[in-house]
C-alpha positions as CSV (number, residue, x, y, z in Angstrom):
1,X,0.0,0.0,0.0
2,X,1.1,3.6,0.1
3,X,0.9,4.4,-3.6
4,X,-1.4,6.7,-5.2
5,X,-3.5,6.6,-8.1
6,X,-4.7,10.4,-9.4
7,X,-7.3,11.1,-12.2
8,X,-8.5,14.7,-12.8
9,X,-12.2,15.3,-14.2
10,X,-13.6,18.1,-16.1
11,X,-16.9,18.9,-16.5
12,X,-17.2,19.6,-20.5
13,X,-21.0,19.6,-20.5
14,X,-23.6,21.9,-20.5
15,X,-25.0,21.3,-17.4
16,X,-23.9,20.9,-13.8
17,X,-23.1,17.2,-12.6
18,X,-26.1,15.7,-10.5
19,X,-26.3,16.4,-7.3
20,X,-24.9,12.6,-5.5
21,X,-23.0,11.7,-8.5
22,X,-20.4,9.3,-7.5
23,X,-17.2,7.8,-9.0
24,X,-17.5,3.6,-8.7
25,X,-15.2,0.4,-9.3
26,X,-16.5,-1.2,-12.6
27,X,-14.4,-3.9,-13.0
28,X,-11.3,-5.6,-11.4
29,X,-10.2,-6.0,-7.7
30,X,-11.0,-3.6,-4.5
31,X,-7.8,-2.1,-4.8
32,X,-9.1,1.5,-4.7
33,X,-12.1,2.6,-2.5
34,X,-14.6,1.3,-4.5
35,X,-17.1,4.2,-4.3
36,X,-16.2,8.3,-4.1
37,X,-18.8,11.1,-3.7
38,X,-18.0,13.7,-6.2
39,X,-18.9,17.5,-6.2
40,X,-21.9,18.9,-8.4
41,X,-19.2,20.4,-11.0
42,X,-20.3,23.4,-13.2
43,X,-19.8,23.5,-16.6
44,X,-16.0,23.7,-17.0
45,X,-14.9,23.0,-13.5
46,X,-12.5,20.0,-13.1
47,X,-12.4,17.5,-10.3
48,X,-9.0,15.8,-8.6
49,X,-9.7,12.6,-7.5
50,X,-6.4,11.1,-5.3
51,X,-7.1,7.2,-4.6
52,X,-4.2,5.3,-2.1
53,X,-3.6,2.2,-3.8
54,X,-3.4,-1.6,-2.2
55,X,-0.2,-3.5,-3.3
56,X,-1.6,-6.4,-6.0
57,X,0.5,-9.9,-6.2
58,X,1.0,-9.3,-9.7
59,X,0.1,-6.4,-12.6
60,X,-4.1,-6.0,-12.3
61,X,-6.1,-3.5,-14.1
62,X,-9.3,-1.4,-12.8
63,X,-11.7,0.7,-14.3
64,X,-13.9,3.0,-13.0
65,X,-16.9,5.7,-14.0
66,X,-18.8,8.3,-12.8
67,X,-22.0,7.3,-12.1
68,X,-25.6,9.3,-11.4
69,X,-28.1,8.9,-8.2
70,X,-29.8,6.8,-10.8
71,X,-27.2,4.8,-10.9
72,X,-26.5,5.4,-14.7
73,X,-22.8,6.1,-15.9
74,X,-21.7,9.0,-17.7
75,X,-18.7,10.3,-19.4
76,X,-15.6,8.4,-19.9
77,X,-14.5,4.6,-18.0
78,X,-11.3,5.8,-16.5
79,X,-8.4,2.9,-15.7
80,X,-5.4,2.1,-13.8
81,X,-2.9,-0.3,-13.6
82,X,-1.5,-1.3,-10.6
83,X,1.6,-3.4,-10.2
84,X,3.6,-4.6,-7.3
85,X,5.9,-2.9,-5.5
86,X,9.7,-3.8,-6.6
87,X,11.3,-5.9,-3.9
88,X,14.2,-4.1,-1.8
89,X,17.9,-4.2,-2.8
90,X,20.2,-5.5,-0.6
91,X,22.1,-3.9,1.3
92,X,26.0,-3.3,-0.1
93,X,28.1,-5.8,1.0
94,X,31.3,-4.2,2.9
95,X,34.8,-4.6,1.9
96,X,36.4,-6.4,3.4
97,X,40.8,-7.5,3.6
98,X,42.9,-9.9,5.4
99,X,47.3,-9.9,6.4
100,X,48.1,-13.6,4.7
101,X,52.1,-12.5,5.3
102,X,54.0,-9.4,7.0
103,X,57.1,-9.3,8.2
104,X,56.4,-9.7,12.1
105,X,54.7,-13.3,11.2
106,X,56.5,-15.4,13.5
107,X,58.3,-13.1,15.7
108,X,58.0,-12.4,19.9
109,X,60.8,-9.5,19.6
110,X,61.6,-7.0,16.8
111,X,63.1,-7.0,14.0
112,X,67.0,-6.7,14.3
113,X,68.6,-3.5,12.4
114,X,71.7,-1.5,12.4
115,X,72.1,2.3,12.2
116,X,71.6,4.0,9.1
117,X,70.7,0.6,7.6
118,X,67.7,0.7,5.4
119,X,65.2,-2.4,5.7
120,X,62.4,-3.5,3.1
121,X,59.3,-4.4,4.5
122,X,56.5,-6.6,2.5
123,X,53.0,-7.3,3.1
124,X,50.5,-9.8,1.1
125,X,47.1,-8.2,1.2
126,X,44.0,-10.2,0.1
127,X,40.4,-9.5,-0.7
128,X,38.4,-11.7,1.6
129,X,34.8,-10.2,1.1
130,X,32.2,-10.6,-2.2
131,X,32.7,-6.4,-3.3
132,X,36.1,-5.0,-4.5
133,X,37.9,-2.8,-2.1
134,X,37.3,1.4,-2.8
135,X,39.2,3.1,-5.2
136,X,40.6,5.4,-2.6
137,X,42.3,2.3,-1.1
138,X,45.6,3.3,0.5
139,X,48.4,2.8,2.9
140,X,48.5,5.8,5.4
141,X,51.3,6.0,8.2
142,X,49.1,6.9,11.2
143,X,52.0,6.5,14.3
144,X,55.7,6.2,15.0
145,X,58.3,6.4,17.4
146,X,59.2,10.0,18.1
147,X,62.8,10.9,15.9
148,X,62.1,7.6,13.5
149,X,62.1,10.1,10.3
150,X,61.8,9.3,6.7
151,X,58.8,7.1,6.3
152,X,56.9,6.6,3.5
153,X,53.5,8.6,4.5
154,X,51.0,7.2,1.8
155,X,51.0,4.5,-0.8
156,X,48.1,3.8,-3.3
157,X,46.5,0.7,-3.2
158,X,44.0,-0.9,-6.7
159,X,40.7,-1.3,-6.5
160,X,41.1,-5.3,-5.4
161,X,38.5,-7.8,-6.8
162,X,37.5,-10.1,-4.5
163,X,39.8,-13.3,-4.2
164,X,42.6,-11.3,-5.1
165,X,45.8,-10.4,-3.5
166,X,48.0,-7.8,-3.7
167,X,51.9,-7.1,-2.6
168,X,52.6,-3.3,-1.1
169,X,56.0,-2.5,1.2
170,X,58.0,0.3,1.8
171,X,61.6,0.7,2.6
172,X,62.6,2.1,5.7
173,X,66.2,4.3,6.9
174,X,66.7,3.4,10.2
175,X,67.7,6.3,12.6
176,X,71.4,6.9,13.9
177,X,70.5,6.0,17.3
178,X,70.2,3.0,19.1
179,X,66.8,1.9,20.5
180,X,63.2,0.4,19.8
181,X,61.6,2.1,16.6
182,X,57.8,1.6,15.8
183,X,56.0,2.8,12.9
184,X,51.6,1.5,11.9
185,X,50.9,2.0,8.9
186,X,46.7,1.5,8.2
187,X,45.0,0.0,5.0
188,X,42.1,2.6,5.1
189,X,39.1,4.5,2.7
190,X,38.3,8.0,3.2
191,X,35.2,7.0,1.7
192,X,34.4,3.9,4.1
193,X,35.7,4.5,7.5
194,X,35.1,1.1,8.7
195,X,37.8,-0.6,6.0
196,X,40.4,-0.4,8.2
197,X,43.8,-2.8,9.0
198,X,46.7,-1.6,11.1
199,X,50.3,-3.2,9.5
200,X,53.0,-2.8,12.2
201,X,56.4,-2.9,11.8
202,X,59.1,-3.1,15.2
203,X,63.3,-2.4,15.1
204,X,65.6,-3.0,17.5
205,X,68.5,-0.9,16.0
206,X,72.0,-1.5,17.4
207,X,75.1,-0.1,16.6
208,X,77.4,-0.7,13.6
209,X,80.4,-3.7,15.1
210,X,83.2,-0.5,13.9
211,X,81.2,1.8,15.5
212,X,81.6,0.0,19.2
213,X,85.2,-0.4,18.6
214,X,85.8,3.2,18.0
215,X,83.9,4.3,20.8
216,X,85.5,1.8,23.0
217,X,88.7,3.5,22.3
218,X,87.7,7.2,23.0
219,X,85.7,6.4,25.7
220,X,86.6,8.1,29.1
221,X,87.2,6.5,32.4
222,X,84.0,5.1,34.1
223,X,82.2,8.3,35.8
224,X,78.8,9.0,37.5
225,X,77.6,9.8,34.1
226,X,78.1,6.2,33.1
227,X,75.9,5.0,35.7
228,X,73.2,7.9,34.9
229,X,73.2,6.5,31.2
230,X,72.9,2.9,32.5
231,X,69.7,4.2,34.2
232,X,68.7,5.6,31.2
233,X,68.5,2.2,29.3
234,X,65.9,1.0,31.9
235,X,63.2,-0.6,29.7
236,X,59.9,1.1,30.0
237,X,57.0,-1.1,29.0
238,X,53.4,-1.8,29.7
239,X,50.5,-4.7,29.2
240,X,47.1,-4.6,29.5
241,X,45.7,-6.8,32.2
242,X,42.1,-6.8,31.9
243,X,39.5,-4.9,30.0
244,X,35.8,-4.3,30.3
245,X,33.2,-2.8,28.5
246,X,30.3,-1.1,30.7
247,X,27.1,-0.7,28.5
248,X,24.6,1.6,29.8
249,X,22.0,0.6,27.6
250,X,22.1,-1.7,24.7
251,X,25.1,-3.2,23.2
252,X,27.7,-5.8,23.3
253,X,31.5,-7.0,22.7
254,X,32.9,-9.3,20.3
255,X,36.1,-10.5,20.8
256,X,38.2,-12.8,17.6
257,X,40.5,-15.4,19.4
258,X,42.0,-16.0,16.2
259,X,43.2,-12.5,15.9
260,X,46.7,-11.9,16.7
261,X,49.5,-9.2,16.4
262,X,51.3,-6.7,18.1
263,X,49.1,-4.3,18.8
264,X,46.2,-5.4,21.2
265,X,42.6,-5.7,20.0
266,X,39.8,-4.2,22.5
267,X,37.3,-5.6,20.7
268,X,34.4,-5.0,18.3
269,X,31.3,-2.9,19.7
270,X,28.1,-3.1,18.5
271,X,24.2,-2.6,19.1
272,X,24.6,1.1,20.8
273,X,22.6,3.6,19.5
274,X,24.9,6.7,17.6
275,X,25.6,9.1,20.1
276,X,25.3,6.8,23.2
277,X,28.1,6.1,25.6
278,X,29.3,3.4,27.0
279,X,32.3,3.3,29.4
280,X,35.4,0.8,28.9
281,X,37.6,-0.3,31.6
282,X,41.5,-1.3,31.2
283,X,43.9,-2.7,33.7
284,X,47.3,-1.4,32.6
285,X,50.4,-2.6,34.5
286,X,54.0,-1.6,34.1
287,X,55.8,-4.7,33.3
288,X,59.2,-3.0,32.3
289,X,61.8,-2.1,34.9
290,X,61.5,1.1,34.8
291,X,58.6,3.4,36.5
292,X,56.1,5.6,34.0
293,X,56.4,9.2,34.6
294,X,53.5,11.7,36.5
295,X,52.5,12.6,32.9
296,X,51.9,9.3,31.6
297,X,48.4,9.3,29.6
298,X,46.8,7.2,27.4
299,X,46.6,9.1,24.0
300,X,44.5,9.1,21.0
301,X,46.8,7.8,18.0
302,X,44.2,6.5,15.4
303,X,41.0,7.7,14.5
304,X,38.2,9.4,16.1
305,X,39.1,8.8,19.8
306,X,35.0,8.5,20.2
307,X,34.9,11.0,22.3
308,X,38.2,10.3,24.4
309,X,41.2,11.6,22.8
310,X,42.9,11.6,26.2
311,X,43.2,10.2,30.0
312,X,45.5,11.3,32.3
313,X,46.5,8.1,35.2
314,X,47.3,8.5,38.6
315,X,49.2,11.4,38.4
316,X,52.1,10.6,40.0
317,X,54.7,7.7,39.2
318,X,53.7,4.4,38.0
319,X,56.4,1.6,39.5
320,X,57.1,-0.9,38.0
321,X,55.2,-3.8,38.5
322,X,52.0,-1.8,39.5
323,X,48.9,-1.8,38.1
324,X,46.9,1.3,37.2
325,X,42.8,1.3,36.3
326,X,41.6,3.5,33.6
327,X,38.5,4.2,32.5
328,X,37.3,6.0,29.3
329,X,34.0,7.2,28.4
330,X,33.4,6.1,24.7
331,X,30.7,7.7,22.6
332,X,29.3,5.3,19.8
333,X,29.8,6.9,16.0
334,X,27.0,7.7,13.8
335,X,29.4,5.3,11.0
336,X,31.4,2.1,11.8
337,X,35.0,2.9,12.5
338,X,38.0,2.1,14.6
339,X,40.0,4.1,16.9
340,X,43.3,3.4,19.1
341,X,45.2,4.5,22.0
342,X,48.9,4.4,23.3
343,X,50.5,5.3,26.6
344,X,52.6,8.8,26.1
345,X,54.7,10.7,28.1
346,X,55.8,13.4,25.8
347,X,57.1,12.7,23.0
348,X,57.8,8.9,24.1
349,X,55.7,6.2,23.8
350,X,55.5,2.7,25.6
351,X,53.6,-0.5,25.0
352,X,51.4,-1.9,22.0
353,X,48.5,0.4,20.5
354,X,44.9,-0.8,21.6
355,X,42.4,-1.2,19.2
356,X,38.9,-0.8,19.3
357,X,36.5,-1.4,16.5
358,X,32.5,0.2,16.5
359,X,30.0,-1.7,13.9
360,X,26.6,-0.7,14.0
């Protein structure tokens, strides 16, 4: 039902209509009211007649005709057809992409690299869904290490068909310093937020062999500084013990056990309303050996934030071994997307980025 059916009548007589003349179903199904009163037109008046339509289970015709108190017809038999209403289209199926190989596949620690070496880095990409992927496909850096400089900020990605895979990597200068050096890079749309997979990449960059001979030989006698710089190389690092989500209303959590990687997946939201909160706990304990600072806050490094770009903990030192609760009020999107977070200090950062993905 719904649809309307409009005929327009004009009096092209001489005399008025009769008084009671009515428009009635002639022949075919009650799919219009099957009886209208019309107006005593004058000579040249017309007369718009607007008749909602039932919805037939296949084309039917009907035909009406004006019709005097008498019950004698006059004028033209007007008729409609009425067909049935088209069936929905589907809704468009999403993209959707999968890591088969990257170069942290198989590895606890990170990936060993000299100063000033540079280092290739490969991915295999495939198209796991039934659409192909947006043209605006791309590789987008979205976080690294403070001082790691030099990375490739965007690479274009094809329009994948599904079934298909695809090769990208990017070739990396290692910095001049010695340290850990992480760069996330994001297969992402513009055009569909939720198309989104993080590709991380880890160093552990040491020193050139000729380099720690040379300074072996200039090196000064042992002072306080030495011991100062041994402080310095105190490992700072962080885990998260336990997460929660808090729903006020309607929603729930979806967690994949099969997903792995190095950064840590807080699941995938859905059922809450667009511009609803919800409130998500973590447990975040300092398992390095060295304590966080007073300004330690977990930061918004990808995305959105939903609502929470940042959260400042305790406020004062974080030992190590302690364990800090944070909670962060979340705001549901009004598309699906992801966001993630990272403990800073500064311009340092420590521990994996957390993940959180919002479907509707």
């Amino acid at each position: 039902g719904g649809e309307v059916v409009q005929w327009i009548f004009a009096n092209d007589g001489t005399v008025p209509w009769p008084a009671g003349t009515t428009l009635r179903l002639l022949g075919g199904p009650v799919l219009l009211c099957p009886v209208v009163e019309m107006p005593a037109a004058a000579p040249g008046q017309t007369v718009c007649i607007d008749l909602e339509a039932q919805t037939p289970e296949e084309p039917t015709e009907v035909f009406y005709s004006l019709v005097t108190p008498d019950a004698q017809p006059f004028g033209e038999i007007v008729q409609a057809k009425v067909v049935p209403k088209a069936a929905p289209a589907p809704p468009p199926a999403a993209p959707r992409i999968a890591v088969l190989s990257s170069p942290m596949d198989g590895r606890e620690e990170a990936l060993e690299a000299l100063q000033g070496e540079v280092k290739t880095l490969e991915w295999t990409l495939a198209n796991v869904g039934e659409v192909a992927w947006p043209e605006d496909t791309k590789v987008a850096l979205i976080y690294n290490t403070p001082g790691f400089q030099h990375l490739p900020c965007s690479i274009d990605l094809p329009a994948l068909a599904p079934g298909m895979t695809v090769h990208t990597g990017v070739s990396v200068l290692m910095p001049e310093r010695e340290g850990l050096w992480r760069a996330i890079w994001a297969v992402t749309s513009p055009s569909r937020p939720e198309f989104v997979e993080l590709l991380l990449a880890e160093f552990a960059v040491s020193d050139f062999p000729f380099m720690e001979w040379v300074l072996a030989e200039e090196a000064p006698e042992p002072t306080n500084l030495g011991a100062e710089a041994g402080q310095m190389k105190k490992k700072r690092s962080a885990a998260v013990a336990m997460q929660r989500h808090v729903f006020l209303g309607a929603g729930e959590v979806e967690y994949n056990e099969a997903e792995e990687g190095e950064h840590v997946r807080l699941g995938k939201v859905s059922g809450v309303p667009a511009g609803s909160s919800w409130v998500l706990e973590l447990a975040l304990t300092n398992d390095g050996s060295e304590a966080w600072p007073a300004d330690m806050a977990l930061t918004c490094c990808f995305g959105s934030g939903l609502g929470c770009d940042r959260v400042d903990l305790a406020g004062e030192a974080v030992q190590a071994g302690e364990t800090v609760l944070v909670q962060m009020e979340l705001q549901s999107p009004a598309a699906p997307c992801a966001s993630a977070w990272v403990l800073a200090s500064g311009q340092e950062c420590v521990g994996p980025a957390m993940v959180l993905e919002v479907v509707a």
